[in-house]
PyMOL Python script that loads the backbone (N, CA, C, O; Angstrom):
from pymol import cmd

cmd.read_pdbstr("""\
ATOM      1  N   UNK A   1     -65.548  88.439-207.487  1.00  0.00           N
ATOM      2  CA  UNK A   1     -64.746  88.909-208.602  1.00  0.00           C
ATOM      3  C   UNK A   1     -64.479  90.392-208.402  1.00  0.00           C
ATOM      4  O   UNK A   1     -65.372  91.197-208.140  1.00  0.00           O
ATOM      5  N   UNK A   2     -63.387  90.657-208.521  1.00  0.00           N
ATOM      6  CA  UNK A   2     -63.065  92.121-208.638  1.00  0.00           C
ATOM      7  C   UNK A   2     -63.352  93.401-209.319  1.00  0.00           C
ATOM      8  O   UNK A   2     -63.420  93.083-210.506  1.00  0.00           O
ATOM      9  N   UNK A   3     -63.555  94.659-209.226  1.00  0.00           N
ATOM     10  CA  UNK A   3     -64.104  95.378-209.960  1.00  0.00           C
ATOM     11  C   UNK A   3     -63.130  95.329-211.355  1.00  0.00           C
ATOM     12  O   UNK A   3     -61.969  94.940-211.229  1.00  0.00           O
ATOM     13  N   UNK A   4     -63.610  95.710-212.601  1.00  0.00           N
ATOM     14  CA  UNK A   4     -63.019  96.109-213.718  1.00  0.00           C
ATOM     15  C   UNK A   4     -63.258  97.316-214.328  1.00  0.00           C
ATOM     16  O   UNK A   4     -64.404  97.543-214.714  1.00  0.00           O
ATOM     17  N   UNK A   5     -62.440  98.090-214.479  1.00  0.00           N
ATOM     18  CA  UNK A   5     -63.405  99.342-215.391  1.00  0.00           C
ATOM     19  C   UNK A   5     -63.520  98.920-217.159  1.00  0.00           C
ATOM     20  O   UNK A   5     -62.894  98.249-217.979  1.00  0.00           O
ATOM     21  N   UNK A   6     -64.615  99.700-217.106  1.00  0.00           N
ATOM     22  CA  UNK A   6     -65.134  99.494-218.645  1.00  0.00           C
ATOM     23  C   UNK A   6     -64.909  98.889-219.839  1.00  0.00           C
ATOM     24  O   UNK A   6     -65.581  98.199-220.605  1.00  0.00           O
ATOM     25  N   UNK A   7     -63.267  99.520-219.802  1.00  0.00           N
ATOM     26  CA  UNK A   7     -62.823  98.904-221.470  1.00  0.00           C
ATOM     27  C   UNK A   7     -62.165  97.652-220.874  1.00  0.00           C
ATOM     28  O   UNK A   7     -62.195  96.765-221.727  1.00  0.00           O
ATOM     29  N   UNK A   8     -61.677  97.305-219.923  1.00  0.00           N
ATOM     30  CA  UNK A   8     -61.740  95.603-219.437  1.00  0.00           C
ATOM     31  C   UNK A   8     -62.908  94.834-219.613  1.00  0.00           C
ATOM     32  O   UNK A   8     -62.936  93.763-220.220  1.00  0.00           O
ATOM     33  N   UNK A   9     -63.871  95.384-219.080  1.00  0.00           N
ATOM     34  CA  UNK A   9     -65.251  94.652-219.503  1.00  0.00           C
ATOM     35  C   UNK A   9     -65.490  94.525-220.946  1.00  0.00           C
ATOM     36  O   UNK A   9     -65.864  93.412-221.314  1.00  0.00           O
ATOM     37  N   UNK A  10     -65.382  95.232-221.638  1.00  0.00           N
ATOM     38  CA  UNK A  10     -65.641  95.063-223.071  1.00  0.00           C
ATOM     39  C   UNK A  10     -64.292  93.841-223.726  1.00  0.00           C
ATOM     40  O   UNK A  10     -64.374  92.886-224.499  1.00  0.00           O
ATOM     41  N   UNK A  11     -63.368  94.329-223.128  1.00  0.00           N
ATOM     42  CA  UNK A  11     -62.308  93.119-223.430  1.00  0.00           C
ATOM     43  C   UNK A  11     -62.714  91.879-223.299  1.00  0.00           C
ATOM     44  O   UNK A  11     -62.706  91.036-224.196  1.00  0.00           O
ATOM     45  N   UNK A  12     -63.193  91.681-221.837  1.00  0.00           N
ATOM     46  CA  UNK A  12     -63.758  90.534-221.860  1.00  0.00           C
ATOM     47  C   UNK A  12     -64.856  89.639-222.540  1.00  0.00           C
ATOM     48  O   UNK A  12     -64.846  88.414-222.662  1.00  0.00           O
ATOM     49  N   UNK A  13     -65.638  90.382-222.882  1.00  0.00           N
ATOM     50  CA  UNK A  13     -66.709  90.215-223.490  1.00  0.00           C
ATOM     51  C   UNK A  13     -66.474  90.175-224.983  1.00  0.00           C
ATOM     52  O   UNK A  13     -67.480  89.986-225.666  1.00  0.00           O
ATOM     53  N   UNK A  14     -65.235  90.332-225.651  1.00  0.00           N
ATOM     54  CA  UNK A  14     -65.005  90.290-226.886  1.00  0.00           C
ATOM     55  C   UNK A  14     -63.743  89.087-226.671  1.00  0.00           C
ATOM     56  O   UNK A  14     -63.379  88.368-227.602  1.00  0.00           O
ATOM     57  N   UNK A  15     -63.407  89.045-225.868  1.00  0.00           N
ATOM     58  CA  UNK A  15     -62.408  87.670-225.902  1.00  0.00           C
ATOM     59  C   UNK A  15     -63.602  86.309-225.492  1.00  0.00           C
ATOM     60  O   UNK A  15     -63.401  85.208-226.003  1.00  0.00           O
ATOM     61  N   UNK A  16     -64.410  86.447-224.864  1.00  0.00           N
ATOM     62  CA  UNK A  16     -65.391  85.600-224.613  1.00  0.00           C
ATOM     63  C   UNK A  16     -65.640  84.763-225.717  1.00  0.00           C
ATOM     64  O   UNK A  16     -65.940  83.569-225.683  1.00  0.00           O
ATOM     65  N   UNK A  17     -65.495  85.464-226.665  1.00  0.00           N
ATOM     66  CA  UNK A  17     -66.430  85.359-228.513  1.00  0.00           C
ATOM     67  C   UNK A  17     -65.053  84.754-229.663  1.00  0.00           C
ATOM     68  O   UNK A  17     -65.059  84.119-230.718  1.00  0.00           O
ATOM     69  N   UNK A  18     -64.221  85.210-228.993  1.00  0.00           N
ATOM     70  CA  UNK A  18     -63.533  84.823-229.963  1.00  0.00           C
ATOM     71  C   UNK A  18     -61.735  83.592-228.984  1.00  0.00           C
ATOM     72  O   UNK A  18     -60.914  82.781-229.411  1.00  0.00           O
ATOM     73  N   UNK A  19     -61.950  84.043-228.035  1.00  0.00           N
ATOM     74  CA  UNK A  19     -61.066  82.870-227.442  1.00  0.00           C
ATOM     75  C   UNK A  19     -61.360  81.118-227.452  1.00  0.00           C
ATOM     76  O   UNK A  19     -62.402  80.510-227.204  1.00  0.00           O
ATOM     77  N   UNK A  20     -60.487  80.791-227.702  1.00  0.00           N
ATOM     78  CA  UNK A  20     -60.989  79.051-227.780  1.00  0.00           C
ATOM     79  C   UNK A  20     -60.444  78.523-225.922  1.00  0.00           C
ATOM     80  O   UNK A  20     -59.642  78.994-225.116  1.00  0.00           O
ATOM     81  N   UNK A  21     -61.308  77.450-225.912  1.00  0.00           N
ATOM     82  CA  UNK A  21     -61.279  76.696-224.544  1.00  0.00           C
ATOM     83  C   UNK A  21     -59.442  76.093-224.658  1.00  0.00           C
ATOM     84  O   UNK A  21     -59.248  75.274-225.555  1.00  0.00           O
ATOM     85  N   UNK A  22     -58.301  76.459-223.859  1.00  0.00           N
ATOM     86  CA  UNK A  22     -57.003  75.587-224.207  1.00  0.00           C
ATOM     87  C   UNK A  22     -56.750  74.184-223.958  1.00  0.00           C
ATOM     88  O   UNK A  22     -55.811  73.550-224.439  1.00  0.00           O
ATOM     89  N   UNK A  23     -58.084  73.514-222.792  1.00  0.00           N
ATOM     90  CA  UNK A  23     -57.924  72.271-222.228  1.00  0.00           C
ATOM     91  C   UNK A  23     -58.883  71.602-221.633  1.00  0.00           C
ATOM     92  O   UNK A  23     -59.772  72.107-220.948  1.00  0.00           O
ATOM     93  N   UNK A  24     -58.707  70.202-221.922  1.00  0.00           N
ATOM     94  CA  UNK A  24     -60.138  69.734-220.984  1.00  0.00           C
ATOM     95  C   UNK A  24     -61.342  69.354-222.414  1.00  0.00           C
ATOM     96  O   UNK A  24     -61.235  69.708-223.588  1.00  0.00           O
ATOM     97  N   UNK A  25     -62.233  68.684-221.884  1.00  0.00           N
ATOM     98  CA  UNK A  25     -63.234  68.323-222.863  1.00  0.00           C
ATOM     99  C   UNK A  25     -63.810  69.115-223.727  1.00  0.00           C
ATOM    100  O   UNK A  25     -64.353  68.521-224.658  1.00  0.00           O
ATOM    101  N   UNK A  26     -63.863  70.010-223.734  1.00  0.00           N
ATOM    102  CA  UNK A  26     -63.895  70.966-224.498  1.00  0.00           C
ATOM    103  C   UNK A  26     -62.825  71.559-225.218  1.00  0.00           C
ATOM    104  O   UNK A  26     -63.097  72.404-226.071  1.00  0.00           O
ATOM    105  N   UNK A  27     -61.374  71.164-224.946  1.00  0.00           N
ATOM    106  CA  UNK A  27     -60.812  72.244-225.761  1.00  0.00           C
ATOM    107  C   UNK A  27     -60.769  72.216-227.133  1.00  0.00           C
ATOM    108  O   UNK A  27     -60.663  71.224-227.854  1.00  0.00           O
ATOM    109  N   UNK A  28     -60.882  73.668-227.528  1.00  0.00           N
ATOM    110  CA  UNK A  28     -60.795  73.962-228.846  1.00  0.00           C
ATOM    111  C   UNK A  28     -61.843  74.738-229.308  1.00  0.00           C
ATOM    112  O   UNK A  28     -61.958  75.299-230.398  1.00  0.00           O
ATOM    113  N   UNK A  29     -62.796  74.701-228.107  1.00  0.00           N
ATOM    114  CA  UNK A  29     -64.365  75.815-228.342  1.00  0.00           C
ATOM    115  C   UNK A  29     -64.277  77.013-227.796  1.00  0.00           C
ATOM    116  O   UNK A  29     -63.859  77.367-226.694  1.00  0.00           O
ATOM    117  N   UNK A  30     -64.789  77.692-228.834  1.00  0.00           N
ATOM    118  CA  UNK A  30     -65.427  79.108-228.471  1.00  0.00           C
ATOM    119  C   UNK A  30     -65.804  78.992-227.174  1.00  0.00           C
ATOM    120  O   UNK A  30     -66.516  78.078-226.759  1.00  0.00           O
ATOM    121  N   UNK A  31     -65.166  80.266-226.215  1.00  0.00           N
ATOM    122  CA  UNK A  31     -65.495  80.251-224.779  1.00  0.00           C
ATOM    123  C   UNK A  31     -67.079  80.308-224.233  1.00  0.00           C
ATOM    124  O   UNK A  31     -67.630  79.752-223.284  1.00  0.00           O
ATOM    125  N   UNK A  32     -67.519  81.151-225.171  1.00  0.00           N
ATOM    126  CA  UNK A  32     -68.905  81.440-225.248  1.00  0.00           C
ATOM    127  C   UNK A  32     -69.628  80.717-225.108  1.00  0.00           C
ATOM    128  O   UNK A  32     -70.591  80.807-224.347  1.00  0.00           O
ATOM    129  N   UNK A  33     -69.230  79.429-226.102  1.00  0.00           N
ATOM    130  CA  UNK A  33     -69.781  78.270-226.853  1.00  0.00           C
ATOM    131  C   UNK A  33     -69.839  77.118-225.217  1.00  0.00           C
ATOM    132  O   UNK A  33     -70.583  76.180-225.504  1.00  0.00           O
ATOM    133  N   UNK A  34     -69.458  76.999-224.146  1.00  0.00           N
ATOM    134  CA  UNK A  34     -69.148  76.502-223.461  1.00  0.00           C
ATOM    135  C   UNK A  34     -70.669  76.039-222.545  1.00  0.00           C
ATOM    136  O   UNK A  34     -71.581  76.817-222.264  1.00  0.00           O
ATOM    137  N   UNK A  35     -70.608  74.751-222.249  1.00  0.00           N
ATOM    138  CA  UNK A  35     -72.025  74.510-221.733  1.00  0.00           C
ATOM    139  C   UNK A  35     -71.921  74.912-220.100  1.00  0.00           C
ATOM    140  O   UNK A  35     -70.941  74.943-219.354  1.00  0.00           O
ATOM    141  N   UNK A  36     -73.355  75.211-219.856  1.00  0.00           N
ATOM    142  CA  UNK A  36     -73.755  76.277-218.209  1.00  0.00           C
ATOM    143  C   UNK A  36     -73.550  75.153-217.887  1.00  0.00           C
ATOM    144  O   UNK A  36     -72.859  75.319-216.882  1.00  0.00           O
ATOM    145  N   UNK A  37     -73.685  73.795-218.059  1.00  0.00           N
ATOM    146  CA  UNK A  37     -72.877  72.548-216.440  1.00  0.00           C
ATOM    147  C   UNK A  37     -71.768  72.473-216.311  1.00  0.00           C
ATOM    148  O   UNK A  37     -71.321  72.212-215.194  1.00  0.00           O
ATOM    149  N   UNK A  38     -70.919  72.672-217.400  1.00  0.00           N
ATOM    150  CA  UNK A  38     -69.562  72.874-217.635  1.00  0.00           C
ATOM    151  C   UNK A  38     -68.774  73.609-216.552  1.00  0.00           C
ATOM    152  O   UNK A  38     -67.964  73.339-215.666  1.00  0.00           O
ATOM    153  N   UNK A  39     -69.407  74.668-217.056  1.00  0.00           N
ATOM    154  CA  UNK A  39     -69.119  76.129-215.927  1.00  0.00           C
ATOM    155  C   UNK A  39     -69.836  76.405-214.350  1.00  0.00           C
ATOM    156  O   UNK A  39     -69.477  77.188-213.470  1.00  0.00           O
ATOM    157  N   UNK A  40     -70.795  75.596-214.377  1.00  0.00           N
ATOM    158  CA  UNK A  40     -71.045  74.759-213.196  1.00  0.00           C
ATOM    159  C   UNK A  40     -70.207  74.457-212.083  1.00  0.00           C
ATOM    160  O   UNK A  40     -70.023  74.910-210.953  1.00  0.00           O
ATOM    161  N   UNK A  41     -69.572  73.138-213.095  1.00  0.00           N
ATOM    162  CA  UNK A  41     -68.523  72.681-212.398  1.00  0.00           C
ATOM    163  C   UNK A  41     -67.473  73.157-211.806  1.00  0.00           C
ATOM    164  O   UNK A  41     -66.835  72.751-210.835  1.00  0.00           O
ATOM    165  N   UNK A  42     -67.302  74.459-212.788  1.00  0.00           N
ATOM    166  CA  UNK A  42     -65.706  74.770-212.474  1.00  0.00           C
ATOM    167  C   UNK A  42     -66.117  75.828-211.556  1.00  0.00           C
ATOM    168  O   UNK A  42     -65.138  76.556-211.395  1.00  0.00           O
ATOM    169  N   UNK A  43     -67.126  76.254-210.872  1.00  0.00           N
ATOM    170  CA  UNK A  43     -67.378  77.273-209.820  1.00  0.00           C
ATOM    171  C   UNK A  43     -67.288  76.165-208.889  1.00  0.00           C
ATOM    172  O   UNK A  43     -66.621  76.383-207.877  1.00  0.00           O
ATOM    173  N   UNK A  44     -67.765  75.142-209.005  1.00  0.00           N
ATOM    174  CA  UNK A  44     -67.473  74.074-207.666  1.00  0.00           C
ATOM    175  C   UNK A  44     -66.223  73.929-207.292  1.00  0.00           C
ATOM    176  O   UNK A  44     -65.848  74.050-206.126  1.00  0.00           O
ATOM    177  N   UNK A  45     -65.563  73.686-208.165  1.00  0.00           N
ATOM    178  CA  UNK A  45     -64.482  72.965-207.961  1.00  0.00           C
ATOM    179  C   UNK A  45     -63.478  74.267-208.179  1.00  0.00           C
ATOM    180  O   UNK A  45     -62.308  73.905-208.051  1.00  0.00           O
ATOM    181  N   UNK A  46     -63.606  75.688-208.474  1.00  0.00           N
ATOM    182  CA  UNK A  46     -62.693  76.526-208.610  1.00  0.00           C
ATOM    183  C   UNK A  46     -62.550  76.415-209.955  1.00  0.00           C
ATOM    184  O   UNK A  46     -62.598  75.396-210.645  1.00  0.00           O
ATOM    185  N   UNK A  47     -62.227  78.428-210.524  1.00  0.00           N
ATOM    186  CA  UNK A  47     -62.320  78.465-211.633  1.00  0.00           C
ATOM    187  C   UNK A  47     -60.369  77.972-211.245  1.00  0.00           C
ATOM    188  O   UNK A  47     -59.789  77.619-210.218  1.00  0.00           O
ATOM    189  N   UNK A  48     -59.762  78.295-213.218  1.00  0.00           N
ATOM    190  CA  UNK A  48     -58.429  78.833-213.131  1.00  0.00           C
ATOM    191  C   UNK A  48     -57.338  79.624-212.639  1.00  0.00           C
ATOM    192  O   UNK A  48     -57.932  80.157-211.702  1.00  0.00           O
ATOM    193  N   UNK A  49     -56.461  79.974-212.601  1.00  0.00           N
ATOM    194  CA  UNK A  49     -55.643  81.002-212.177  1.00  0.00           C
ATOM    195  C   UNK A  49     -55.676  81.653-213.347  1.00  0.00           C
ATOM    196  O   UNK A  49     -55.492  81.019-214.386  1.00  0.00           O
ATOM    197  N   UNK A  50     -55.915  83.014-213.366  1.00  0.00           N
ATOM    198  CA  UNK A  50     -55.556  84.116-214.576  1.00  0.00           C
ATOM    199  C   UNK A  50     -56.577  84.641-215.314  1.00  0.00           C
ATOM    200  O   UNK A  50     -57.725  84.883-214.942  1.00  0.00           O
ATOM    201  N   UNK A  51     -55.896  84.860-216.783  1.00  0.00           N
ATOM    202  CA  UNK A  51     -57.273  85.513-217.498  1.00  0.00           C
ATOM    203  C   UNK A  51     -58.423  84.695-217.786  1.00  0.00           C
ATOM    204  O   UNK A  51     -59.610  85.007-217.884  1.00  0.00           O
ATOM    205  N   UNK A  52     -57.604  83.142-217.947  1.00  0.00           N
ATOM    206  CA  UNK A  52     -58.941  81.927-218.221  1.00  0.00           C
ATOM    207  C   UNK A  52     -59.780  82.191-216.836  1.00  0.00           C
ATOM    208  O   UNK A  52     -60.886  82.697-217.027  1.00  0.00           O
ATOM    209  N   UNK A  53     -59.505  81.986-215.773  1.00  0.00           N
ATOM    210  CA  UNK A  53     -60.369  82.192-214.449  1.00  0.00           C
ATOM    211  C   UNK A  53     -61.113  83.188-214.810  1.00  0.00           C
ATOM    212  O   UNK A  53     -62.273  82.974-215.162  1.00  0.00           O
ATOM    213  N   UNK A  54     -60.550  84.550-214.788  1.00  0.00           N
ATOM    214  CA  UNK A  54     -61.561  85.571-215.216  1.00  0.00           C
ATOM    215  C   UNK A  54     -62.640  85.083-216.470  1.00  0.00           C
ATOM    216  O   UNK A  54     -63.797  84.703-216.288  1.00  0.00           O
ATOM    217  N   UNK A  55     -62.198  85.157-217.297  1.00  0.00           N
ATOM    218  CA  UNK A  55     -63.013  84.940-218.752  1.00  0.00           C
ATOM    219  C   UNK A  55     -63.844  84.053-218.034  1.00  0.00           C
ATOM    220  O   UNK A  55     -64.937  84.590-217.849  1.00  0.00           O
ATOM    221  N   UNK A  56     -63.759  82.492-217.371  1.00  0.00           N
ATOM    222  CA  UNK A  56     -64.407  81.344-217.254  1.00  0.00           C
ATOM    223  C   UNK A  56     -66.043  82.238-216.113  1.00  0.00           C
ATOM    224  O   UNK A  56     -67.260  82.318-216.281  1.00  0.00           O
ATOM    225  N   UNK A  57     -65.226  82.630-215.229  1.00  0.00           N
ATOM    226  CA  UNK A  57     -66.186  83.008-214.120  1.00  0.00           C
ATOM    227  C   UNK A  57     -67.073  84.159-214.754  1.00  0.00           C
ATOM    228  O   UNK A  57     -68.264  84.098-214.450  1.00  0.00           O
ATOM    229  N   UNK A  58     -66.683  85.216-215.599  1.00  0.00           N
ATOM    230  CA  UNK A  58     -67.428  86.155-216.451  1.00  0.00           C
ATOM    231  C   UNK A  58     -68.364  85.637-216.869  1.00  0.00           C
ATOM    232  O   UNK A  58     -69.520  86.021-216.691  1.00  0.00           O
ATOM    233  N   UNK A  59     -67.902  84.378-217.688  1.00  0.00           N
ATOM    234  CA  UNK A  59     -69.050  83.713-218.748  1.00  0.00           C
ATOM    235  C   UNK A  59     -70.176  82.901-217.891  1.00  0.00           C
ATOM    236  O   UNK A  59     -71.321  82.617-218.243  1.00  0.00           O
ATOM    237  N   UNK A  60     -69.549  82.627-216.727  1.00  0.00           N
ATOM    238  CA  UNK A  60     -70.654  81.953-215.789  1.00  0.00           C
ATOM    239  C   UNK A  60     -71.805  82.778-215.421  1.00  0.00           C
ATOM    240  O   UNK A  60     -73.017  82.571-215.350  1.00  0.00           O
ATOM    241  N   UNK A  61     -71.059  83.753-215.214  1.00  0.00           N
ATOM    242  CA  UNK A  61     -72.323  84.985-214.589  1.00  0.00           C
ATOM    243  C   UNK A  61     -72.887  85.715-215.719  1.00  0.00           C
ATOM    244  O   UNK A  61     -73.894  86.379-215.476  1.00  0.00           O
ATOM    245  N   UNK A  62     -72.454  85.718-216.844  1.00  0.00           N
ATOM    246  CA  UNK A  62     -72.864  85.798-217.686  1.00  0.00           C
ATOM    247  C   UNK A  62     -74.646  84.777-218.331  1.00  0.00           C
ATOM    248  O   UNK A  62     -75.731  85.160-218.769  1.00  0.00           O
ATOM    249  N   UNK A  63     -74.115  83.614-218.072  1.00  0.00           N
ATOM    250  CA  UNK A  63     -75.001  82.500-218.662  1.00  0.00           C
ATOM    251  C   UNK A  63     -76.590  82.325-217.316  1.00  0.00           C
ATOM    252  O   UNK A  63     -77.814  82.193-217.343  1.00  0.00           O
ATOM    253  N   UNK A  64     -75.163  82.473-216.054  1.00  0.00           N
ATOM    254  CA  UNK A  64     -76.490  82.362-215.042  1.00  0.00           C
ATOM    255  C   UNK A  64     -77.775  83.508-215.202  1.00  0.00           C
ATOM    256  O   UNK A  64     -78.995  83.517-215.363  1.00  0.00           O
ATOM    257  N   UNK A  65     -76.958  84.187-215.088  1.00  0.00           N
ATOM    258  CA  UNK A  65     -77.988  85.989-215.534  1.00  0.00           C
ATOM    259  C   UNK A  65     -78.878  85.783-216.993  1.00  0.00           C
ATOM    260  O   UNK A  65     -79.303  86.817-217.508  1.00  0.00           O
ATOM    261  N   UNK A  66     -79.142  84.594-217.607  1.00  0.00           N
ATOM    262  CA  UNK A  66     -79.342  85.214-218.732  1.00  0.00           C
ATOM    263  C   UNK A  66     -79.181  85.833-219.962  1.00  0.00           C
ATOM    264  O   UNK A  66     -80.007  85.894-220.873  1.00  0.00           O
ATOM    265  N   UNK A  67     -77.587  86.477-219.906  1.00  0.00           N
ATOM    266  CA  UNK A  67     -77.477  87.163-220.803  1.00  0.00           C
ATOM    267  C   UNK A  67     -76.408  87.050-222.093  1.00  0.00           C
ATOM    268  O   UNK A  67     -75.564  87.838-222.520  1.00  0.00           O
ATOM    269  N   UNK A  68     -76.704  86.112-222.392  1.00  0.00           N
ATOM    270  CA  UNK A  68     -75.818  85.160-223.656  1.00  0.00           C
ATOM    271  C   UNK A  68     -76.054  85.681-225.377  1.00  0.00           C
ATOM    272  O   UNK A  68     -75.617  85.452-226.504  1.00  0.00           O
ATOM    273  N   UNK A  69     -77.095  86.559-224.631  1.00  0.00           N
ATOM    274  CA  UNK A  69     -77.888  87.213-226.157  1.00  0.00           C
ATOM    275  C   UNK A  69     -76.811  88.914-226.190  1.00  0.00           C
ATOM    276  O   UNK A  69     -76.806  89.700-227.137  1.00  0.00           O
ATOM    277  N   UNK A  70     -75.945  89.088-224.766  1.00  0.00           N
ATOM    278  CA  UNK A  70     -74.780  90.132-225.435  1.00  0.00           C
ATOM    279  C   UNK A  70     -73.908  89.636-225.959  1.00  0.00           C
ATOM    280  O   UNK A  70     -73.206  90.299-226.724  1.00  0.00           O
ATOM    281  N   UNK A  71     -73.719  88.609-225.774  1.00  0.00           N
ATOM    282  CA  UNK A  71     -72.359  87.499-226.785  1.00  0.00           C
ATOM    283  C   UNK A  71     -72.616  87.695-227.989  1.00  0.00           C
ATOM    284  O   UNK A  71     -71.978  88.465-228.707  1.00  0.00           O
ATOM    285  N   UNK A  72     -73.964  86.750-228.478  1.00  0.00           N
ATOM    286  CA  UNK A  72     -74.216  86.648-229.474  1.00  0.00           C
ATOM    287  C   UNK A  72     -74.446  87.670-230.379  1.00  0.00           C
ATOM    288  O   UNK A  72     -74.404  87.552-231.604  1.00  0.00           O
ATOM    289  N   UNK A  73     -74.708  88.754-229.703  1.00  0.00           N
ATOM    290  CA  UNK A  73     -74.534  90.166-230.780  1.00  0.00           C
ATOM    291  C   UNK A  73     -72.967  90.245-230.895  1.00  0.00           C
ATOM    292  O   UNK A  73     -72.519  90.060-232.027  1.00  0.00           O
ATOM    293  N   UNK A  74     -72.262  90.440-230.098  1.00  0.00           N
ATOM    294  CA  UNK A  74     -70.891  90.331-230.469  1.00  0.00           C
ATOM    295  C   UNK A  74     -70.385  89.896-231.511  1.00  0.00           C
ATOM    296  O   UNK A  74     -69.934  90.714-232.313  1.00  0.00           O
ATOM    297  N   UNK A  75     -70.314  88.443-231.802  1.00  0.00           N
ATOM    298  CA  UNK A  75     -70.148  87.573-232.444  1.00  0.00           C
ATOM    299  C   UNK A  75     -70.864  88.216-233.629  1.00  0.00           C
ATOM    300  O   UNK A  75     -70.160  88.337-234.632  1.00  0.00           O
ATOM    301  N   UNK A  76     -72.392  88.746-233.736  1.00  0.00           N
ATOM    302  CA  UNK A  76     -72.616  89.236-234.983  1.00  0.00           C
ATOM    303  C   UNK A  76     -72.217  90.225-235.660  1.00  0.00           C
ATOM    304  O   UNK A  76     -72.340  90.371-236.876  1.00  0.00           O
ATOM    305  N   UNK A  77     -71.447  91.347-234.477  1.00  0.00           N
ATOM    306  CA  UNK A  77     -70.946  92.362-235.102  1.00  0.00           C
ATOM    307  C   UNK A  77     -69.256  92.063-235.313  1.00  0.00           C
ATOM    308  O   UNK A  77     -68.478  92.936-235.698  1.00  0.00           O
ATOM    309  N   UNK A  78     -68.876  90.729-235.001  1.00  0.00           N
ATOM    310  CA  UNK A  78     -67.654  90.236-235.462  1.00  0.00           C
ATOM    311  C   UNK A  78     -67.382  89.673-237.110  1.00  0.00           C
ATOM    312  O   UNK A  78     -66.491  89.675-237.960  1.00  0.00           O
ATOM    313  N   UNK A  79     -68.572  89.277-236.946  1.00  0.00           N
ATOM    314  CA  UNK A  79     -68.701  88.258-238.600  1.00  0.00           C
ATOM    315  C   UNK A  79     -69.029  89.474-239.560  1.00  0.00           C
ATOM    316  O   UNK A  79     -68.883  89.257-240.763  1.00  0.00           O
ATOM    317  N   UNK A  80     -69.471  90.771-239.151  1.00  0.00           N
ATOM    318  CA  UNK A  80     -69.756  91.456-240.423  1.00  0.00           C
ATOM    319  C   UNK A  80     -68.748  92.262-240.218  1.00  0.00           C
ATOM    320  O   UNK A  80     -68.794  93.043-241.169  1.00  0.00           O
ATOM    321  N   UNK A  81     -67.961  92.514-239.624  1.00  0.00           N
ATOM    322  CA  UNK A  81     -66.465  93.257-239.827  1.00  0.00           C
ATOM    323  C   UNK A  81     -65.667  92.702-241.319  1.00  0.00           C
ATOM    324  O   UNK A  81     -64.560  93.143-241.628  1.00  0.00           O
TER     325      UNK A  81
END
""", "prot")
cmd.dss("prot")
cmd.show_as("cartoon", "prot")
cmd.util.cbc("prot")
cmd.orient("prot")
């Protein structure tokens, strides 16, 4: 994956939380919300072309790493806005 500077990263990480899945067994879920076999898969088989690719592969390395607990603050500092 390519470098991003900063306020891309934060983009991402706030579209993560609030973008819905557009297709596929899942669509209609919170990207976030998306299960680690799910995203599994789609590293096997290739993410998307575009921002879904990005977002999809983010959230992978995201979930593999552990770190699903920066989402979820997100999401908390979304709901009290």
């Amino acid at each position: 994956m390519e470098e991003l500077d900063i306020s891309n990263q934060k983009a991402i990480l706030l579209q993560l939380t609030t973008m819905k899945m557009p297709f596929g067994k899942y669509k209609g879920n919170i990207l976030c919300n998306l299960p680690e076999p799910y995203l599994v898969w789609f590293k096997q088989k290739g993410f998307p072309e575009g921002k879904l690719g990005i977002l999809l592969e983010s959230l992978y390395e995201i979930k593999l790493n552990g770190l699903e607990f920066l989402l979820k603050e997100i999401q908390k500092q979304q709901l009290n806005k």
